[in-house]
C-alpha positions, 0 to 999 in steps of 0.5 A: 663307123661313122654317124650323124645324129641330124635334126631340122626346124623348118617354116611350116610342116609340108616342103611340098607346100613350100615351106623352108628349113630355118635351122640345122643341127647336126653332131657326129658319132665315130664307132658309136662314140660323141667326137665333139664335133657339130654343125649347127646353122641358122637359115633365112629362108626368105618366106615367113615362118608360121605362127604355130611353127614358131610356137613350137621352136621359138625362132622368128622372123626377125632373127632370121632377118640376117641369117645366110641364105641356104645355098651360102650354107650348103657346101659347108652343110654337105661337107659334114655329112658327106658319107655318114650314116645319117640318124634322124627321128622321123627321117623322111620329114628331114630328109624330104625337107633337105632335099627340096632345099638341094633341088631349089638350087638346081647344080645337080647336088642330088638327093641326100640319100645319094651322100649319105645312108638313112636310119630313122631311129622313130622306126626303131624305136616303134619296132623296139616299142610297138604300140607306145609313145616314141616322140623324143619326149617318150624316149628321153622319159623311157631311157632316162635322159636329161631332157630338162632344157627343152622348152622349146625345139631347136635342131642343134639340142634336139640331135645332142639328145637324139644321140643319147637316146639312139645310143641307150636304145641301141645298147650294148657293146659296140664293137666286140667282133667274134672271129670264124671258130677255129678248125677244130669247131671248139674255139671262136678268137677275137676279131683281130682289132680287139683285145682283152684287156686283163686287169693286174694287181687289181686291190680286192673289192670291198665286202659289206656285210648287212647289219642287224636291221637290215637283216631282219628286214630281209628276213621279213621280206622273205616270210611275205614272199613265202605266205604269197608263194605258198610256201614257195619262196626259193630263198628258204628253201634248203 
């Protein structure tokens, strides 16, 4: 399966208002995996870009002065994400935003939705945590993630860290397919892509043992839970 972890900047907030996209970034997951490959572009989007949106992302009017226009960009652009799943927080601002840009041009590109399927992982998220924060900040705190470099927003770190989170968000195995139960309705065999790999002549783990003060700190821990529990701590129990 094939997935694009994908993120916009933009001038402003409303594309029905006008406003362009500025930056794309966007890397790719092969079979729940990072591949290593990206696409990463700035746009000029031949319109000023607001003051509170480059208070938010850091990218000026002057460096996009000679940045390529949208439609140098867009073949490139559709040719990455031709296909793929597309995995984007908050999606339909994304999407609503790529989509102004493909019918600006008029050469019956069409919609996004047209080339690609959409995840919005903030649903997701909002499913998985209802009624707590899920801004990618929140994730990133929830699940762990190293989101120190993100002073600022920029699309292309953006959708590095998105994948991280929609990845420990999604956990677990990736690919491990059960088969139909065999005819006797007592077994269930692997998919006939998937192998169980057996670990041979495989050294004996390391035993360590507690020492004496670790032990008796175990043990007062034990007397504590035992007075809480009303005598109930299953640990001493015989």
């Amino acid at each position: 399966m094939r997935q694009v972890v994908l993120d916009t900047e933009t001038t402003g907030l409303e594309a029905s208002a006008g406003h362009r996209i500025i930056e794309i970034g966007c890397v790719e997951l092969f079979n729940r995996k990072l591949t290593g490959k990206h696409y990463h572009q700035y746009i000029n989007p031949q319109r000023e870009v607001d003051q509170g949106a480059i208070e938010v992302h850091g990218i000026t009017n002057e460096f996009l002065a000679d940045k390529p226009l949208f439609e140098q960009i867009v073949d490139d652009f559709l040719s990455f994400v031709d296909g793929a799943e597309l995995v984007i927080h908050n999606a339909p601002f994304d999407v609503g935003f790529i989509d102004a840009e493909l019918a600006r041009l008029g050469s019956g590109l069409d919609r996004i939705d047209s080339r690609c399927s959409v995840l919005d992982s903030l649903v997701l998220a909002r499913n998985k945590h209802p009624g707590q924060k899920n801004n990618l900040d929140a994730l990133c705190k929830r699940y762990f993630i190293d989101n120190s470099q993100r002073d600022l927003h920029g699309a292309l770190l953006d959708a590095e860290i998105l994948a991280d989170v929609y990845l420990a968000m999604t956990g677990g195995q990736t690919k491990l397919k059960l088969g139909a139960a065999e005819k006797n309705g007592t077994e269930a065999s692997l998919g006939s892509d998937e192998q169980i790999q057996r670990m041979e002549n495989r050294p004996p783990g390391k035993v360590v043992f507690a020492n004496p003060t670790e032990v008796a700190a175990h043990e007062q821990k034990l007397e504590v839970i035992e007075k809480l529990s009303g005598g109930a701590c299953l640990w001493l129990q015989n």
